[in-house]
C-alpha positions in Angstrom: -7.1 -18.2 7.6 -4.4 -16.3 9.9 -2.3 -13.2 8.8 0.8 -13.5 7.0 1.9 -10.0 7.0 1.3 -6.9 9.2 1.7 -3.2 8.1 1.8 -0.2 9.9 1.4 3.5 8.6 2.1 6.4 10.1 1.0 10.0 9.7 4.8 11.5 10.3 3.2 15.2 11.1 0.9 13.5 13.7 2.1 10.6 15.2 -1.1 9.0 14.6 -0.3 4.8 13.6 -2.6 2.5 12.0 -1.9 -1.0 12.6 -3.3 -4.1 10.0 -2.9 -7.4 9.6 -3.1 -9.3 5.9 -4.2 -12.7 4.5 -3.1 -14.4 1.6 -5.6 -12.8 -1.5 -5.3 -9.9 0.4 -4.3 -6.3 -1.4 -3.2 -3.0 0.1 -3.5 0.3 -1.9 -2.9 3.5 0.0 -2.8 6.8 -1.5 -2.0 10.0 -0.5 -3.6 13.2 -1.7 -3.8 14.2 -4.1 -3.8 11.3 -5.4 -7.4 9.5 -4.8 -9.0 6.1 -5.8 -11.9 7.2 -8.1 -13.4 3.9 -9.0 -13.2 -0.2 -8.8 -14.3 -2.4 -10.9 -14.9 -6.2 -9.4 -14.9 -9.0 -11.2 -15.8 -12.2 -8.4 -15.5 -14.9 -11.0 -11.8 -14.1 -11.6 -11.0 -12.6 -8.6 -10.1 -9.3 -10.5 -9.9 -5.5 -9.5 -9.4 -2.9 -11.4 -8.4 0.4 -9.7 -8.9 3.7 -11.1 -6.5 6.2 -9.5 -6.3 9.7 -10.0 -4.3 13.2 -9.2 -0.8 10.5 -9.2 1.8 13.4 -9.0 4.8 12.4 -7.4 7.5 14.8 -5.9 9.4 12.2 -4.7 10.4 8.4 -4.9 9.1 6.2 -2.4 12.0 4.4 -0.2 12.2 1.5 2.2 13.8 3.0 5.6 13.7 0.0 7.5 14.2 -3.6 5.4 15.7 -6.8 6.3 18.9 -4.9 5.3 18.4 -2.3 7.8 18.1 0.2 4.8 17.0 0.7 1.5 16.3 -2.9 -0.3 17.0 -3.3 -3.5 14.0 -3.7 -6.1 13.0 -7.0 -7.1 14.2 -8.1 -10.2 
């Protein structure tokens, strides 16, 4: 199967980009300290995951700077 989406993360205090490219059935989870994943659980048979995440304290709320709108989008209904 080919990609069907591409993201790309960067450390804003380093420059430093990571680059990936994403299936369908694929999942992206990316936490930032402290927040940590601290367990998954796989179930094959029904293609389930569940992620244990940690530490989640927020200081802010994520936003999209750069969406088909050429700013914020605004959240699926």
């Amino acid at each position: 199967m080919t990609a069907e989406f591409r993201v790309t993360v960067e450390d804003l205090k380093t420059g430093e980009r990571q680059c990936m490219e994403f299936s369908p059935g694929d999942y992206l989870l990316v936490p930032f300290a402290p927040c940590y994943v601290a367990g998954v659980q796989a179930y094959p048979t029904s293609g389930t995951h569940v992620v244990t995440v940690k530490g989640h304290r927020p200081v802010a709320q994520a936003r999209v700077i750069d969406g088909p709108s050429g700013g914020a989008d605004p959240p699926p209904d």
